[in-house]
N, C-alpha and C positions, 0 to 999 in steps of 0.2 A: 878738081879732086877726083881720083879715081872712082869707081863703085865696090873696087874691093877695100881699099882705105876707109869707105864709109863704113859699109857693114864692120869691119873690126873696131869701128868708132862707139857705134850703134851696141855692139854686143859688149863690148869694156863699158860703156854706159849702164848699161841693162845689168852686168856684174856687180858694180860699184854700188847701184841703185840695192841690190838683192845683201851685200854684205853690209852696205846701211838699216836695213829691216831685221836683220837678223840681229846685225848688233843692239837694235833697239828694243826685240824681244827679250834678248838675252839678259840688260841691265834692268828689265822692268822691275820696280819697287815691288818687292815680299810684302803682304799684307798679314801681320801674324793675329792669329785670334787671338780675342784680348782674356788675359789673365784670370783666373777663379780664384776669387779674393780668400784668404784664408780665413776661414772661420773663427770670432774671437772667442766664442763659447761652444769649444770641441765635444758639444757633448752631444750622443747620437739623438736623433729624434725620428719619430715612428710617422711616415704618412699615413694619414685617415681618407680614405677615398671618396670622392664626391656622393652623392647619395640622401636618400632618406633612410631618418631611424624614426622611433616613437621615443619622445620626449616627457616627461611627467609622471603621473601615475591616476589609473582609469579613476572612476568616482566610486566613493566608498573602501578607498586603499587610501597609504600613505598621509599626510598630512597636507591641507587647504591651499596651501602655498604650493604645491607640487601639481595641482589641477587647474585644469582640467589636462589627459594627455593627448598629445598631437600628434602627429607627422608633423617630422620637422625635415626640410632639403636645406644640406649644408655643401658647401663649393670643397673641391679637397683642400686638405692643409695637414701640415705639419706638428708635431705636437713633443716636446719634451720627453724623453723615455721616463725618465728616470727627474725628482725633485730638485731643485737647485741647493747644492751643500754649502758648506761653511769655506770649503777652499774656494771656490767656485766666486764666490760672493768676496771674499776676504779678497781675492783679485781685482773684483770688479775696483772695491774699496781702495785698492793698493795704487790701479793704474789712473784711475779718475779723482780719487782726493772724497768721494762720498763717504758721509759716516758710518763710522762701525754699528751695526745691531750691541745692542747691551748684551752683556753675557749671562747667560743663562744658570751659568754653571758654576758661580761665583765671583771672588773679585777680582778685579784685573781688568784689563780690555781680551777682547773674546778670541785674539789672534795669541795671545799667550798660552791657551788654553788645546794640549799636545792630548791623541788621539782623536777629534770628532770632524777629523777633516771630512770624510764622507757622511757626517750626519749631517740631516736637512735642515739649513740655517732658518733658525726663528726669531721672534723679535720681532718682524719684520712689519712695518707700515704696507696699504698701498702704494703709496709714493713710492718705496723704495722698491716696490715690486717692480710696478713701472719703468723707473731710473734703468735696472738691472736689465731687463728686457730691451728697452730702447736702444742701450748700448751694444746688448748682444746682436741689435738688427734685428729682433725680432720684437714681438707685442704678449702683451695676456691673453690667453684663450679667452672668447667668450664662455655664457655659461653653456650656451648649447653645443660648441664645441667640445667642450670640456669630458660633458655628460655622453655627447657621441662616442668620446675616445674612452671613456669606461667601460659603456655597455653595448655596445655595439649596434647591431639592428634587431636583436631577437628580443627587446624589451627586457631584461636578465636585472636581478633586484642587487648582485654586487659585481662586480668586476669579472670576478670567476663561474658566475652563475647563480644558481639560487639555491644551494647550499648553505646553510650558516655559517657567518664568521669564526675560525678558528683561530689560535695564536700560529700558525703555518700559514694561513692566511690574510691576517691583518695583526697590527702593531693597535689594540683598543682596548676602551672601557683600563686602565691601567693610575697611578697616580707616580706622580711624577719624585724620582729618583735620580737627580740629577743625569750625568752620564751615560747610564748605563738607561734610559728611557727612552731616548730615541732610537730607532733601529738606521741602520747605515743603507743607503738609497741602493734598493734594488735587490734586497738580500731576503725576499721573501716571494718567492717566483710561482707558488702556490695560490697568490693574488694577485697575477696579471689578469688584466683584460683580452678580450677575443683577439686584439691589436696585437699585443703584447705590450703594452704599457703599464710602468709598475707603480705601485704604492697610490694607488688613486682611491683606496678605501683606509683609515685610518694614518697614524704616523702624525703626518701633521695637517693641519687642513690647508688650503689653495687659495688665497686671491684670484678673483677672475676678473674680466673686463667691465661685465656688468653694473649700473646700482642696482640695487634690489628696489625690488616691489614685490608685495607679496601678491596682489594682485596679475602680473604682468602678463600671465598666462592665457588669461579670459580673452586679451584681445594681441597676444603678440604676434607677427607676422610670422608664415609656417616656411619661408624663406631666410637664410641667414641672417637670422636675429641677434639687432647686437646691444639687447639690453633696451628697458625704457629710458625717457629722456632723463635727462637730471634730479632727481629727486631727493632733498635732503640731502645729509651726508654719510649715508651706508650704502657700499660696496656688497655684493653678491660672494659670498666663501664657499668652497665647495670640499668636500670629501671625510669631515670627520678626522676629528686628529686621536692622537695615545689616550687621552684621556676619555673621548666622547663612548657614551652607551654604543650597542650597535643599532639602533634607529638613526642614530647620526651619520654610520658608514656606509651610508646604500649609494647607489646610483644616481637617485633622486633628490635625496635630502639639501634641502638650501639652508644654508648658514649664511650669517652675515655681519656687519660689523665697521663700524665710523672710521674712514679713510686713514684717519690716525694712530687704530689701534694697533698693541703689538702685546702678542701673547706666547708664552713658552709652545703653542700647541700653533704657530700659523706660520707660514712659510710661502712655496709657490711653484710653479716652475713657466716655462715661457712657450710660444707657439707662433705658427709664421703661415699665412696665405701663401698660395700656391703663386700669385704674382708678385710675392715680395721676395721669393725663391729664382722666380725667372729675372729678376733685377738683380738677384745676390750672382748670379751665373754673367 
């Protein structure tokens, strides 16, 4: 074989070799990022940023159950803007087959019952606060979370500050009027918190994660505390509903109440770790 025959052997090799790679780059399988699941409970929520606040109230303030106050370090997390409504809930109901809350507002089942879509669904058990949240993918705020997202870090006695409660400011101290008693989520902006998170003083009061103790304070962990162990059967409530004094609607005030109750005045809304967000992504 000649040596000029080879080298064009040699170089058509070396070609063929080179249109092989290329075409092997070119087919390489797309990796597409995978999908951000669509939110099943579209409703905005307020991140609360990692950090210490002061939790409780000093001694000689407030009520026995709220002392001793701490420094408390919470991890960031997410938090419900705004209370969980009657539409909101009547979906949950709708898509899952969960029972309806009793209607507040007469007879009938509570889905027949036209204007109170955006008021904040009462009735409600723990359980069913629970149920609600789990399926939105989210959970209950603890109680220290809860109390972060009202008051922020400057220790402040209501949401808005330490001003007194006005009716521009909370939905309280009031007696119940069917309909026209609850106010519609989020329609009193004069009672946000430093976050901007609404209706966390009056309206309805909150299920939270916690049981209660009244005690728990004395020795609870100054690290994202998620309530004492088991005890009994009361749950931690938090924020004072329409009807409560304003001693009930501060920042501090612990209310509470057997996993099973359900009262025209209690409701909730729902909150999410900052790693159960990087799993929702």
């Amino acid at each position: 074989m000649t040596k000029g025959l080879k080298r064009r052997r040699t170089r058509w090799s070396t070609i063929v070799a080179l249109m092989a790679l290329a075409s092997a780059v070119g087919i390489a399988p797309v990796i597409a990022a995978p999908p951000v699941p669509k939110e099943i409970d579209p409703v905005p929520m307020v991140t609360i940023p990692a950090g210490e606040f002061l939790m409780g109230n000093p001694e000689g303030t407030g009520r026995a159950d709220e002392r001793p106050q701490r420094s408390v370090y919470l991890d960031e997390f997410a938090i419900d803007q705004v209370e969980v409504t009657n539409a909101r809930f009547l979906a949950f109901v709708t898509t899952t087959g969960h029972r309806s809350p009793p209607n507040p507002y007469g007879t009938g089942p509570l889905l027949s019952v036209k204007g109170i879509e955006q008021l904040p669904v009462v009735q409600i058990t723990w359980y069913d606060a629970k149920a609600y949240c789990s399926w939105a993918k989210k959970r209950l705020p603890t109680e220290a979370e809860w109390e972060k997202a009202a008051r922020g870090t400057d220790g402040r006695l209501f949401p808005w500050g330490n001003e007194p409660a006005t009716a521009k400011r909370a939905n309280f101290d009031r007696e119940w009027v069917e309909e026209h008693t609850l106010h519609p989520v989020g329609s009193l902006p004069g009672g946000d918190s430093p976050y901007g998170v609404k209706d966390l003083s009056g309206n309805v009061r909150e299920w939270v994660h916690d049981w209660y103790d009244a005690e728990y304070y004395q020795h609870a962990p100054d690290r994202n505390p998620q309530g004492p162990e088991k005890k009994g059967v009361v749950r931690s409530i938090r924020g004072g509903s329409w009807h409560s004094p304003i001693s009930d609607i501060t920042t501090t005030a612990r209310g509470r109440g057997g996993f099973a109750l359900q009262t025209h005045g209690t409701g909730f809304r729902c909150a999410r770790g900052l790693e159960d967000q990087t799993q929702q992504k």
